[in-house]
C-alpha positions as CSV (number, residue, x, y, z in Angstrom):
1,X,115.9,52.0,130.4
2,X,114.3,50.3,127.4
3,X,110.9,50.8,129.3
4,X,111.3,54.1,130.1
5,X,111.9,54.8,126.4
6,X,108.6,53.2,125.4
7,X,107.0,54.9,127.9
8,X,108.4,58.2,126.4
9,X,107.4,57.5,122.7
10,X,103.8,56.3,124.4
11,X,103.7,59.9,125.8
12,X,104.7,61.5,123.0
13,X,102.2,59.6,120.7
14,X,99.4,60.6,123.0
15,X,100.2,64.3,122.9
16,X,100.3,64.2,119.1
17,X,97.2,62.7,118.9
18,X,95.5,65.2,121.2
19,X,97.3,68.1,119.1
20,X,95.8,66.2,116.3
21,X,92.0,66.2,117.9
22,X,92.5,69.5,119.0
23,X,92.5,70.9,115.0
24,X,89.2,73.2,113.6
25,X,86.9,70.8,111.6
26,X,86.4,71.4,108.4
27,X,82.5,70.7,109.3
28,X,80.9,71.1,112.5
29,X,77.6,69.4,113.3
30,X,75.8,73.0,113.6
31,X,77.0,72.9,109.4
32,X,76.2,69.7,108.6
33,X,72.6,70.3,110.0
34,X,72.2,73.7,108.7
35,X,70.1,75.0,105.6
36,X,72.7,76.7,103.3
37,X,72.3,80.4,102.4
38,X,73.7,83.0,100.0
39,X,77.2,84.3,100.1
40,X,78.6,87.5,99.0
41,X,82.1,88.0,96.8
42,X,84.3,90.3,97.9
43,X,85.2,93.3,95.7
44,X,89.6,94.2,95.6
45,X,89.7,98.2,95.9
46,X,93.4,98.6,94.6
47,X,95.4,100.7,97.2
48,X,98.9,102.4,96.5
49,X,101.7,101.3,97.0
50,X,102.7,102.5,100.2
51,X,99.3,101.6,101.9
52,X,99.7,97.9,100.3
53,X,102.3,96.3,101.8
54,X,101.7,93.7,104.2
55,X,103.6,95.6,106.9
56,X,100.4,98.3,107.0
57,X,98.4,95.4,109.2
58,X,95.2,97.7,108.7
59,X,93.3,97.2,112.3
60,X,90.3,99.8,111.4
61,X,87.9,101.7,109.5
62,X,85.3,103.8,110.1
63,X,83.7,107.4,108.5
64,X,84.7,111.1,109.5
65,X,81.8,112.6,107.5
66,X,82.4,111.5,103.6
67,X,85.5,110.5,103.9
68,X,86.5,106.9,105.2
69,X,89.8,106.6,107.7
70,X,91.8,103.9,107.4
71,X,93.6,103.1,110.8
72,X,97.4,101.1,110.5
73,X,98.0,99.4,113.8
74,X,101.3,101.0,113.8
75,X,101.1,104.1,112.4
76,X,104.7,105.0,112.9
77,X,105.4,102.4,110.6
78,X,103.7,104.7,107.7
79,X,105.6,107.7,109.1
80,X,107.4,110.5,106.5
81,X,109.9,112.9,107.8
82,X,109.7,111.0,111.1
83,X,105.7,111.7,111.3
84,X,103.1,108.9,112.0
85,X,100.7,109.0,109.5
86,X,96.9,106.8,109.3
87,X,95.2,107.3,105.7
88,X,91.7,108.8,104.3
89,X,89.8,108.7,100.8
90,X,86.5,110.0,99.9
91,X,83.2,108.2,99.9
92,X,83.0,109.5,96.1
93,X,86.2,108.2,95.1
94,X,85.0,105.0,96.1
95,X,82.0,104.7,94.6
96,X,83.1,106.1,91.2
97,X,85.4,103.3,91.4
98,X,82.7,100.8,92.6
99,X,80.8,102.2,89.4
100,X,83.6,102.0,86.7
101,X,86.4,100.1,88.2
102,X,89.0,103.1,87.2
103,X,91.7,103.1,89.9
104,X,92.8,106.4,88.4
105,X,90.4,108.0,90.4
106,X,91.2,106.6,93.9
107,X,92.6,109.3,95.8
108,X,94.1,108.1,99.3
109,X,95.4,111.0,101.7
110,X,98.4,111.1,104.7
111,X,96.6,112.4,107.9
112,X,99.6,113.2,110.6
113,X,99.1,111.1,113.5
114,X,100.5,112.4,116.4
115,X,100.9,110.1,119.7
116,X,103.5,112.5,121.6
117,X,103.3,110.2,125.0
118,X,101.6,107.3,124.1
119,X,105.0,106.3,121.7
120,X,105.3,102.9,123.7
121,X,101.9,101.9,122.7
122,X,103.0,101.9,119.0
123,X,105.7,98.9,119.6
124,X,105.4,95.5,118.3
125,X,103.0,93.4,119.7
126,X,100.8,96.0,120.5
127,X,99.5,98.9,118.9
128,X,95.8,100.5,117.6
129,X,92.8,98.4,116.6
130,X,89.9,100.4,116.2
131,X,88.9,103.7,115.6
132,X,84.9,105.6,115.4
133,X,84.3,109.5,115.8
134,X,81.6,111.5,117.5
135,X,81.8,115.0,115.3
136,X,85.9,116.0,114.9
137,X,86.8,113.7,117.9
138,X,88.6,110.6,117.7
139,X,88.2,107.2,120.0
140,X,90.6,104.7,119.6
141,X,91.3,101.4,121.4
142,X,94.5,100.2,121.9
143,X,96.2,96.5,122.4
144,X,99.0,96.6,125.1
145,X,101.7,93.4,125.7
146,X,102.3,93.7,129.3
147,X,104.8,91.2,130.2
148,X,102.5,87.9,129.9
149,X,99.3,89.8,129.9
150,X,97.4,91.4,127.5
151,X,95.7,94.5,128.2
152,X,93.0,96.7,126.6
153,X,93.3,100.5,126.2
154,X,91.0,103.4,124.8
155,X,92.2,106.7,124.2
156,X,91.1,110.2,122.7
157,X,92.2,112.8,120.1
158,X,90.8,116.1,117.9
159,X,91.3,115.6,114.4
160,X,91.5,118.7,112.5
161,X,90.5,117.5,109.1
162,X,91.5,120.7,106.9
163,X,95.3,120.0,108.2
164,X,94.9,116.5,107.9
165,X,96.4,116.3,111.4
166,X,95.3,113.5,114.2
167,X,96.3,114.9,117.6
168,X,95.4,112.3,120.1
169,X,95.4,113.6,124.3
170,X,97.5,111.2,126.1
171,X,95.9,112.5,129.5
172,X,92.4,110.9,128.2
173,X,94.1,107.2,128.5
174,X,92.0,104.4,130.3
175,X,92.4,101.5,131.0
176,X,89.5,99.1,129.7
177,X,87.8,97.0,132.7
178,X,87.5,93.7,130.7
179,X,88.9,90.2,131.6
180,X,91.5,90.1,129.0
181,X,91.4,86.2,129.4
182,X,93.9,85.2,126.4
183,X,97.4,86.5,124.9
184,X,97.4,88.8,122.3
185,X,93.8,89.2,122.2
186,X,91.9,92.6,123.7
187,X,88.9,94.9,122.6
188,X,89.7,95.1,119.2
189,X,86.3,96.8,118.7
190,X,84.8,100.3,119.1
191,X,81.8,101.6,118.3
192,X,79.4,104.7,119.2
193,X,75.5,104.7,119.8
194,X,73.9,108.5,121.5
195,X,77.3,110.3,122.3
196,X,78.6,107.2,124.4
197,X,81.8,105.1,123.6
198,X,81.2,101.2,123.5
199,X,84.3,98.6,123.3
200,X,83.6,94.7,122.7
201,X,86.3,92.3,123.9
202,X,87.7,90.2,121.0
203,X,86.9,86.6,122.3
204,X,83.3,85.9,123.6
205,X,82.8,82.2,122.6
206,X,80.9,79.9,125.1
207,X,84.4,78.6,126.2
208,X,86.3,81.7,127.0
209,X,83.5,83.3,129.2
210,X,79.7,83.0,130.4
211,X,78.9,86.5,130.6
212,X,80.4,88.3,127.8
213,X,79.7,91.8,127.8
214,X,81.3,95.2,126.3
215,X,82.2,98.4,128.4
216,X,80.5,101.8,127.9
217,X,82.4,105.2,128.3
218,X,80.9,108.6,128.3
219,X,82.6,111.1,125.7
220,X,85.2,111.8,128.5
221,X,86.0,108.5,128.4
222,X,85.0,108.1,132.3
223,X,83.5,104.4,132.7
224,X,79.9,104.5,132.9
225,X,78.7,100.2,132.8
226,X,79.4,96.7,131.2
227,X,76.7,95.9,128.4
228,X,75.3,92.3,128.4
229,X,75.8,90.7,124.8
230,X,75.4,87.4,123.8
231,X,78.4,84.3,123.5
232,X,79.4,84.7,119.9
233,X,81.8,82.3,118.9
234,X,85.0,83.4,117.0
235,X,86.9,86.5,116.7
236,X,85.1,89.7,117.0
237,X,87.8,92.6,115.4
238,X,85.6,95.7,114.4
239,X,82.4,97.2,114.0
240,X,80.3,99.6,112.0
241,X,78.8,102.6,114.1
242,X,75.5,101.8,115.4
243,X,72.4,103.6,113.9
244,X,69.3,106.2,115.7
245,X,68.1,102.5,116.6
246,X,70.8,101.0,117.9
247,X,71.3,98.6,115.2
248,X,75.2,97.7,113.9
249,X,76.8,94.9,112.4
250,X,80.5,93.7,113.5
251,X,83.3,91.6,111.5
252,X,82.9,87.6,113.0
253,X,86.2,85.8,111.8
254,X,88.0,82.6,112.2
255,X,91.5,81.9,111.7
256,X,91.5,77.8,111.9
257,X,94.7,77.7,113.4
258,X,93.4,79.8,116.2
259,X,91.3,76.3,117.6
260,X,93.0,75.3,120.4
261,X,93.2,79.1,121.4
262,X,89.2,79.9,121.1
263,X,87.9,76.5,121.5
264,X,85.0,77.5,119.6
265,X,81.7,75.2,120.7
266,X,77.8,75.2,119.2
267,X,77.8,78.1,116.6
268,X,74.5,79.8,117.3
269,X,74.6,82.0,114.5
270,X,74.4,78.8,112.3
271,X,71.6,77.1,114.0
272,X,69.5,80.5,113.6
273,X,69.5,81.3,110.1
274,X,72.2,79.0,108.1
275,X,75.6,78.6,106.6
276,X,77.2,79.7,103.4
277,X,78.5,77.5,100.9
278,X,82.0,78.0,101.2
279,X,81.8,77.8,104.3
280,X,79.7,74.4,104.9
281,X,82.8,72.1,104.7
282,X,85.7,75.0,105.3
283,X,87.4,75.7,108.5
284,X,87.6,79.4,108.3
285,X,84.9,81.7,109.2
286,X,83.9,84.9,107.3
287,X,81.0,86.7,108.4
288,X,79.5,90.1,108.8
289,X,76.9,89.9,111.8
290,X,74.2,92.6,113.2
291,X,73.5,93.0,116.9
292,X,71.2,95.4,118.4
293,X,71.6,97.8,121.1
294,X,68.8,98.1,123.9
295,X,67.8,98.5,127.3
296,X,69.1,95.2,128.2
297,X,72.9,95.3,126.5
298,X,73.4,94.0,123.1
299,X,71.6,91.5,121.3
300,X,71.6,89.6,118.0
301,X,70.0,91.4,115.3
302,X,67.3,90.3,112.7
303,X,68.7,90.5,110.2
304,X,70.7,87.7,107.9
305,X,74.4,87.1,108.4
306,X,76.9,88.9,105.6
307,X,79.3,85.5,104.5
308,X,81.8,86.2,102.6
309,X,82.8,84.1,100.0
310,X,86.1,81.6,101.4
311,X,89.1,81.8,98.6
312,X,89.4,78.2,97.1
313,X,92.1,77.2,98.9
314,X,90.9,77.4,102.6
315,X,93.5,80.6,102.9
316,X,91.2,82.5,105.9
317,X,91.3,86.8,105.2
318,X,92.1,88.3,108.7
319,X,89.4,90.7,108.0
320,X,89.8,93.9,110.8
321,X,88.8,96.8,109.2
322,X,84.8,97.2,108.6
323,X,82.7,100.2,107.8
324,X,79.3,100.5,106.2
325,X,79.0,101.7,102.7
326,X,75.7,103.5,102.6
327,X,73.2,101.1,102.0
328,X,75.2,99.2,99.2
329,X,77.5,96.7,101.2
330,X,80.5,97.2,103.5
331,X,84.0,98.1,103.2
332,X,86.5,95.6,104.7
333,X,89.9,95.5,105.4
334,X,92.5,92.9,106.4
335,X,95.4,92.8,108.7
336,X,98.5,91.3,107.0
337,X,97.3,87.9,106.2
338,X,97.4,86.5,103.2
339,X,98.3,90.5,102.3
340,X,97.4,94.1,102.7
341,X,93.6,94.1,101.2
342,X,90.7,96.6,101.5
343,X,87.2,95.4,99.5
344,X,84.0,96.4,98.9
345,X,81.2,93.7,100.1
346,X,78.1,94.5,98.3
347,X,74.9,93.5,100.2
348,X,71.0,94.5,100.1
349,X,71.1,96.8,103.3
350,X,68.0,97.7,105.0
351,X,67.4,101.6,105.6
């Protein structure tokens, strides 16, 4: 008996020391190796106080003309007289308050979200994660808890802007071809490039797959081809639209306690052009990125990656939302954690 109890407490010292070895470093060699480059402070834009509550989880943003939409994962959480509702302000509220810091002036706006048929979608654990528009209709991608597995959803709807009224077609839902590889993780990312529909999986690190790739949709949302794009380590939860030359830049985040989950190996993104500060003996991961769409799929872009600067105390920003401001910077938003948040990130853009 005696030796079967050491044998226990030997077992159990081994799998605390793997748990222990299996924790983010707070440096990796890629950092420790890596010329150091400019950051880029993140700007608070207040929101009221129905939009600020950590219970929001903002998933996405993205631009309907001048006017940004804000997209709640679970938008019948924000619902009045039993109503889902997702939110808008205008580009010029925003930058008069980017200009004099005057919340007085920030004018946020209900738009009626209506989901009639796709109410099971909407539950916890699931829910909407990203949203883009080609003219007054609406692409959105959707996370689904199926039993065990996780599964990956995009869906349709005409927003009539004047009524502030967001019908979505439940007849238009498909069913995303992607290996969705880990729990609670799906293509959390939409974005639109010459009147087609492109979704990026959430995970693409070296570990989780050799041949990531996203999934292009015609406007009909009828399947069309996978997209090569490079392994990017991390998370990958939204994306501005790309421009006339395919260009675009995506939200790259890193929740430490998300290690054993990602197993996140070399960081090529480091290697190419640096690490921030903050980031140099931090954990967490913060970064705008810009990839390219060509003939081949999707590749990294040119130009430099966006780091945010990392709050003092290691606390990672589960940034979600991203749009781009003109170009000034980016908007960002985050999903609960450490709270409700949208920000301005101001950056020298190229045209």
């Amino acid at each position: 008996m005696i030796k079967i109890k050491i044998l226990l407490m030997l077992i159990i010292l081994f799998v605390n020391f793997i748990g222990c070895s299996s924790e983010a470093p707070k440096t990796t060699e890629e950092e420790k190796n890596a010329q150091v480059i400019a950051e880029h402070p993140v700007i608070e834009i207040p929101l009221p106080e129905n939009i600020a509550r950590r219970s929001t989880e903002i998933s996405g943003l993205t631009w309907y003309k001048d006017y940004l939409i804000i997209l709640p994962q679970f938008p019948k959480r924000m619902a009045k007289e039993n109503i889902s509702r997702i939110f808008t302000i205008s580009k010029k509220d925003i930058l008069n308050y980017l200009e004099t810091k005057d919340a007085s002036g920030l004018n946020f706006h209900p738009i009626d979200f209506i989901e009639k048929g796709l109410e099971k979608y909407s539950g916890i654990g699931s829910g909407y994660e990203a949203i883009t528009f080609i003219d007054s209709t609406a692409f959105l991608t959707i996370e689904f808890m199926k039993g065990s597995r996780t599964e990956s959803l995009v869906v349709k709807g005409i927003l009539d802007f004047d009524l502030k009224i967001l019908t979505l077609d439940s007849a238009s839902l498909t069913k995303i071809p992607s290996e969705d590889k880990i729990f609670n993780l799906s293509n959390e990312t939409i974005t639109q490039f010459e009147n087609n529909i492109i979704t990026i999986y959430e995970a693409n690190g070296k570990a989780i797959t050799d041949k990531p790739n996203a999934s292009l949709y015609d406007t009909e949302l009828n399947y069309k081809n996978f997209l090569p794009m490079p392994n990017i380590e991390y998370r990958i939860t939204d994306a501005t639209d790309a421009d006339s030359s395919g260009k675009f830049w995506v939200l790259n985040y890193f929740y430490p306690k998300d290690y054993k989950k990602l197993s996140p190996m070399d960081d090529e993104i480091v290697k190419k052009f640096g690490v921030g500060s903050s980031h140099k003996n931090s954990p967490a991961v913060e970064r705008i990125i810009q990839l390219v769409i060509n003939e081949d799929g999707i590749e990294l872009g040119m130009e430099m990656p966006i780091y945010l600067e990392l709050l003092d105390d290691d606390t990672g920003r589960n940034w979600e939302g991203l749009a781009k401001l003109n170009n000034l910077g980016f908007l960002i938003a985050t999903d609960t954690h450490p709270k409700t948040i949208l920000a301005f990130v101001p950056a020298e853009l190229s045209k």
